[in-house]
N, C-alpha and C positions, 0 to 999 in steps of 0.2 A: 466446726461440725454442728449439726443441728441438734440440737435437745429435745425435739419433739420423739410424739411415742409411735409415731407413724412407720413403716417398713423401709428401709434405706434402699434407694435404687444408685445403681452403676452404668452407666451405658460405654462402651467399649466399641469403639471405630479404628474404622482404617483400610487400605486398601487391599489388604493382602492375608488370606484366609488362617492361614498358619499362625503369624505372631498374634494375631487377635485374640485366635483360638487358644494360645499358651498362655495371653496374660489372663484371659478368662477364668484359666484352671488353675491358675495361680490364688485368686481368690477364692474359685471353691475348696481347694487346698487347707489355704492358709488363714481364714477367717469361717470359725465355725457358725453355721447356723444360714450359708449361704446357698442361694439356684440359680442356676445357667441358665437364660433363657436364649435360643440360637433360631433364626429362620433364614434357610437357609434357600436365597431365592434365585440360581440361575437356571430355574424351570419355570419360573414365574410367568413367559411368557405365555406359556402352554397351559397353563391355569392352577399350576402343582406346587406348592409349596411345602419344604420337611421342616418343621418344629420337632426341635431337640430340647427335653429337660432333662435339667440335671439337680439334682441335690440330694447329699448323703451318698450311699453305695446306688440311689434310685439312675437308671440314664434309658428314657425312652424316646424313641422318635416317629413321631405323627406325622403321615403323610396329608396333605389337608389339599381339599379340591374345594378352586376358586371359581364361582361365578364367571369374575371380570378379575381377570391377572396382574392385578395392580398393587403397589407398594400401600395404597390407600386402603384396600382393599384389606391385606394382612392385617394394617393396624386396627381397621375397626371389627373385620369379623373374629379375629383369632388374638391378637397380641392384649388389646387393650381388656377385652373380657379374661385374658388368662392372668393377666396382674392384677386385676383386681379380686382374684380367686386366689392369688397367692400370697396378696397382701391382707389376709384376715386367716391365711393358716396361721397358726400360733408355735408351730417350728420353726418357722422361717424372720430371720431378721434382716435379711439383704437379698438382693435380688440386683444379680451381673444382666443385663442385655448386651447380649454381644450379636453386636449390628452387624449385615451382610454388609460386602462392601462397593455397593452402589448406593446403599443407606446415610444421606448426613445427618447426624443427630438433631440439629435442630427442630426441623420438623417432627420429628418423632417428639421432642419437647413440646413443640406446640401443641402436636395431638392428645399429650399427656397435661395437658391445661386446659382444653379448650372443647376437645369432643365428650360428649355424654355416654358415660353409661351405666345404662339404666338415668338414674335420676342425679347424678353423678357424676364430676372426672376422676380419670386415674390422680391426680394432681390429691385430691381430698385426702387420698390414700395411703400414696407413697410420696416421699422426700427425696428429692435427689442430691446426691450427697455427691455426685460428682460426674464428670465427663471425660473419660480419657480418650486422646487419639494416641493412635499406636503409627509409627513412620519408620519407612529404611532408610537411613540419610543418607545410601547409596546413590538410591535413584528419587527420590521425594525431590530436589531441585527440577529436573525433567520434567516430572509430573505436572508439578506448579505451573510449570513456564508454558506450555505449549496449545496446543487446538485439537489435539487428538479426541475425535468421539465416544463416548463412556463404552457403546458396542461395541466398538473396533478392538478394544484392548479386551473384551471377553466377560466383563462386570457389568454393564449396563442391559437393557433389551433392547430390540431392534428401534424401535422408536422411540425409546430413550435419547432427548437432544441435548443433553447434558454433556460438557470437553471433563476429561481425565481433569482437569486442570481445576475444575468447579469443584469436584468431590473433593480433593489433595486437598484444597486449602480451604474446603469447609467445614472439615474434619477436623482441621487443627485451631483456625481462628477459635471455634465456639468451646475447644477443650478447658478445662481446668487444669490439666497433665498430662504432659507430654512423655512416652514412651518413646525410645530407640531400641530399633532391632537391628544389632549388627554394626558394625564401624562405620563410620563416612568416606574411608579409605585414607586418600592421602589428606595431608593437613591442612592446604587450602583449602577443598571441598569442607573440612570440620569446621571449620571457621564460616563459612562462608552461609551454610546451614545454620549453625548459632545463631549468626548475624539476620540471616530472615525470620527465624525463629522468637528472636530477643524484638523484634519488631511487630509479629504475624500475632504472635502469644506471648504479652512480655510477661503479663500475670502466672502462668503456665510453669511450675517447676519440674524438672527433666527426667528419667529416670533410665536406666539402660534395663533390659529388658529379662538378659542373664541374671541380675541381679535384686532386680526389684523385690520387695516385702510391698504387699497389700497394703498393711495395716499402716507404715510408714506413709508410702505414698498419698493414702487419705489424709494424715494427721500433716503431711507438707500443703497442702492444700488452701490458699489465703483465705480469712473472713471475706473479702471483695470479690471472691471467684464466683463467675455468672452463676453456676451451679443450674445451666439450664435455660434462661432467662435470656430471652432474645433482646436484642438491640431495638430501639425503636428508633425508624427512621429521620426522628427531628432530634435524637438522641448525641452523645459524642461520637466521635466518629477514629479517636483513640482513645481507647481501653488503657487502665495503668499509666506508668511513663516510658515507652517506649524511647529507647535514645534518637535521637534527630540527625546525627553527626553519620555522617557514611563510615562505613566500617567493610574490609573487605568487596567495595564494591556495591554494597547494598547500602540503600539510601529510602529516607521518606521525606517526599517533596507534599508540602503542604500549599495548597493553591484557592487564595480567599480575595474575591471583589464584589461588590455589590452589584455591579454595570452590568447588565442582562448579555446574553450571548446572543449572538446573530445564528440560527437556528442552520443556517446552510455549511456557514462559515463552522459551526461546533459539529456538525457531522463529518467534514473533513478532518477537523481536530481531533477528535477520538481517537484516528488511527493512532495517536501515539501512545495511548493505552495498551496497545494491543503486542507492542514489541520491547521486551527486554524488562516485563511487569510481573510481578507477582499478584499484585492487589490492586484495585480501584477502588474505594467508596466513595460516596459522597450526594449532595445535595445542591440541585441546577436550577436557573429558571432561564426562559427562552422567550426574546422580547416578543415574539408569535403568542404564548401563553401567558401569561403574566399571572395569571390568577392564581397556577398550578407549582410546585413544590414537584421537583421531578427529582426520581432517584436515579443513581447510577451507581454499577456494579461492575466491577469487570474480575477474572482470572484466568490468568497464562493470555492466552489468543482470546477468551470469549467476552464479551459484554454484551451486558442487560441493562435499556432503560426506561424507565415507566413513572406511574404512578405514586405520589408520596401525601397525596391532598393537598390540601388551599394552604397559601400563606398566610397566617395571622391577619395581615395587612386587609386581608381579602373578606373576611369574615364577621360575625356579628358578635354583641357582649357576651350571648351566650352562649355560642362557639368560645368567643375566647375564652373563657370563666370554666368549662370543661377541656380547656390543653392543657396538657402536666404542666406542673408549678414550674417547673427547671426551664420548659420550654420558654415559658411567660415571661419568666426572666432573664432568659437571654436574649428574647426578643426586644424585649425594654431594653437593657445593656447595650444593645448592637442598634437599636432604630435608625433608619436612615431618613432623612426628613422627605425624600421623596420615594423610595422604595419601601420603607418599612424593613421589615423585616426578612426581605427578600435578600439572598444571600449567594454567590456561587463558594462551594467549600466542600473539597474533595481534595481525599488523601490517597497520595502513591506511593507505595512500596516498589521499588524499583528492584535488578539485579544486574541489569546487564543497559542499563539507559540511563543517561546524563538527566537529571532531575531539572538543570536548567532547561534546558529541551524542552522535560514538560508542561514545564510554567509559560517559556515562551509560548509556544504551540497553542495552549489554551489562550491567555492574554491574546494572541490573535485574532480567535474565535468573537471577543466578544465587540461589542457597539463601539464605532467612533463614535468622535465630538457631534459629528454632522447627524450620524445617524438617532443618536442620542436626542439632539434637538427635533428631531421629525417625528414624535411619537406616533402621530397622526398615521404612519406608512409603516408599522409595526406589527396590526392585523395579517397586513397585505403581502408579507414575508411569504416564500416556499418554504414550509416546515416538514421535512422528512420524521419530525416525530409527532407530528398527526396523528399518526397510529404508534402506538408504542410499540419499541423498537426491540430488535436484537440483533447484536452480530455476530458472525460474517451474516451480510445483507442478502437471507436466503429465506424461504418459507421452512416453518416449522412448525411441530404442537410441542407445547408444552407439557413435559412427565407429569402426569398425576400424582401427587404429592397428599391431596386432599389438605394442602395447606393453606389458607389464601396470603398471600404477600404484598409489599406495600408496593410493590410494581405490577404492572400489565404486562403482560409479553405480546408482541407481534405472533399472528399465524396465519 
C-alpha cells in the first residue's frame, strides 16, 4: 500500500449493477473517512447522465445534461473536476468509483494520468490503491467466450461496437482483486472459472462477495499489482507466473518466431482466435510491413489489429536511446542477425481449443523457405491490414473512449 499523503482512490467494475453496487457500500460502510462516487450511464445516449455521492449520512444525486453523450465526455466534464474537488476535502481519505458497467477501468486510469485539469492530472492528486472486478462465475465464462454486442445485452449504447466479451475480460485482466458474487454452481464450472482466472489475473487475490472486509481485501493486495498502470505494448505480455500446464481444460499456448507472416495467409489464420478463446495478445509483423510492430487483441468472438510503432530495427540512436530500458534489452537479448528485433509473440488463453491447433494454424500463416528467399516480392503481397483491422470483417466506429491506444481500429 502506498505511504504517500495523497487521497486513496478505488475503482470498482463489473458487469452487473447490483453486486458493484454492494461491494461499493461495503467500503463506505466499513472503512471510515470514505465516498461513492457512481455515474450512472444508461441515458447516456440521450445526453443524461445521474451522479450519485455518497459519504457520511450525505447521498445526493445530480442529474447532469451532456453536450455530446459520451463516456469521454463524463470523464472530462463531471468525473475528473469532481475528484479533484474531493481530493483536497480534508474529510475525505478514500474515494470508491464505482464504474457503470459498460465502463473498463483502464481507460478511466488513463484519463486519471494523462488528461489535464486545470494545470494538472487527477493522477497529482489521488493514488490508486487498487482495482477491483466484481464477477458471477455463473455466467462470467459465457461472457468471456462469445460475440454478443455490448447493446444487445442492455449495458452498452446503440453505437457502442464493443462484444460483452471485451468488457468481461477487461474488467478482470486490469483488476488487482478479484470479487465473486454468488457460486459457480456445480464443481466443474468452479474449477474451470479458477482455472481462467489463475491464468486471466494470476496476481489478483479472490474474494467472495458475502463475506468480504474492505480493509482485508486492500491489505491482500501484492507490492507487484498494476494499481492502474497500463501494460505497454512492447511490454510482457504475461503478468505474474500464470501456470502453463492445462488444467480443466484451459490452456495458454504461447506462439514465438521471428519469420514474418504472409499477410493473406495470417488473415485466414486468425480465425482461430476467434473460437473456444478467452484471450489474445500479442505482438506481429507482416512481411507487406516490415517497418511496423503490429498489435493484436482479441476476446471471446472479437479481435482487434493495429498499430504498436516501429521496430527497433527500423529506427535511429535517438529513437532507440528514448525505448524503455527493459525494451532495449530484450531487443539486444533476442537480435536476430537479419530481422532484428522483429518478433512474432502472442499469448492464448484457451477454454474450449486445442492449443496445438493454435500454434499450428499460426506456424502456417507465416513465410516459407522460397518465400523467405524472395524479399524483393514482399512489398507486392495483398495486405488485408492495410487499413487496420477488426473483426468480424464488418464497418464500424469506434466508442469514444477519449483514450488513444496503441492500435488503430478499421472504420
Amino acid at each position: 500500500m502506498s505511504n504517500d499523503r495523497r487521497t486513496r482512490l478505488v475503482l470498482v467494475s463489473g458487469l452487473h449493477r447490483e453486486s458493484t453496487a454492494m461491494l461499493s457500500a461495503r467500503f463506505l460502510t466499513g472503512l471510515p473517512g470514505t465516498a461513492v462516487v457512481h455515474h450512472d450511464l444508461r441515458r447516456i445516449a440521450e445526453g443524461t447522465v445521474r451522479r450519485r455521492l455518497r459519504f457520511g449520512r450525505a447521498d445526493t444525486t445530480t442529474v447532469l445534461e451532456l453536450a455530446h453523450g459520451c463516456v469521454s465526455c463524463t470523464l472530462r466534464e463531471d468525473l475528473l473536476p469532481l475528484l479533484r474537488a474531493l481530493s483536497v476535502d480534508p474529510r475525505i481519505d478514500r474515494v470508491v468509483l464505482h464504474l457503470d458497467p459498460m465502463v473498463e477501468p483502464e481507460p478511466v486510469c488513463w484519463a486519471l494520468g494523462n488528461v489535464l485539469v486545470g494545470n494538472q492530472t487527477i493522477s497529482d492528486l489521488v493514488d490508486i490503491e487498487a482495482v477491483v472486478g466484481v464477477i458471477d462465475p455463473r455466467s462470467w465464462l459465457g461472457d468471456c467466450s462469445g460475440d454478443v454486442p455490448l447493446a444487445d445485452c442492455g449495458i452498452g449504447a446503440i453505437d457502442d461496437d464493443r462484444t460483452l466479451a471485451q468488457v468481461a475480460v477487461g474488467q478482470v485482466e486490469f483488476a488487482d482483486a478479484i470479487v465473486t458474487a454468488g457460486t459457480a454452481g456445480e464443481p466443474w464450472n468452479v474449477a474451470r472459472v479458477g482455472a481462467v482466472l489463475e491464468r486471466l489475473a494470476p496476481l489478483a487475490p479472490r474474494f467472495d462477495l458475502g463475506q468480504v472486509d474492505p480493509a482485508k481485501l486492500l491489505a491482500a493486495i501484492p507490492d507487484n499489482a498494476r494499481r492502474g498502470v497500463a501494460d505497454d505494448a512492447h511490454g510482457p505480455l504475461l503478468r505474474g507466473q500464470p501456470p502453463l500446464e492445462s488444467d480443466c481444460g484451459v490452456s495458454v499456448a504461447v506462439f514465438r518466431d521471428p519469420r514474418p507472416f504472409h499477410p493473406e495467409r495470417l488473415h485466414e489464420a486468425i480465425d482461430v482466435l476467434l473460437d473456444g478463446v478467452i484471450r489474445a495478445r500479442g505482438r506481429m509483423w507482416v512481411a507487406s510491413q516490415p517497418d511496423v510492430a503490429m498489435w493484436l487483441e482479441s476476446a471471446g468472438g472479437g479481435l482487434r489489429v493495429g498499430h504498436a510503432g516501429a521496430w527497433l530495427a527500423t529506427v535511429d540512436d535517438d529513437a532507440w536511446s528514448r525505448a524503455d530500458p527493459e525494451r532495449q534489452a530484450k531487443a539486444a537479448l533476442q537480435w536476430h542477425p537479419r530481422f532484428g528485433d522483429r518478433l512474432q509473440e502472442i499469448v492464448v488463453i484457451a477454454h474450449q481449443a486445442d492449443p496445438h491447433d493454435i500454434t499450428a494454424a499460426l506456424t502456417t500463416a507465416l513465410l516459407t523457405d522460397a518465400e523467405l528467399a524472395d524479399e524483393g516480392a514482399w512489398p507486392g503481397y495483398a495486405d488485408p491490414f492495410g487499413e487496420w483491422h477488426e473483426d468480424p470483417c464488418e464497418d464500424s466506429e469506434a466508442v469514444d473512449l477519449g483514450v488513444p491506444t496503441t492500435r488503430k481500429e478499421e472504420s
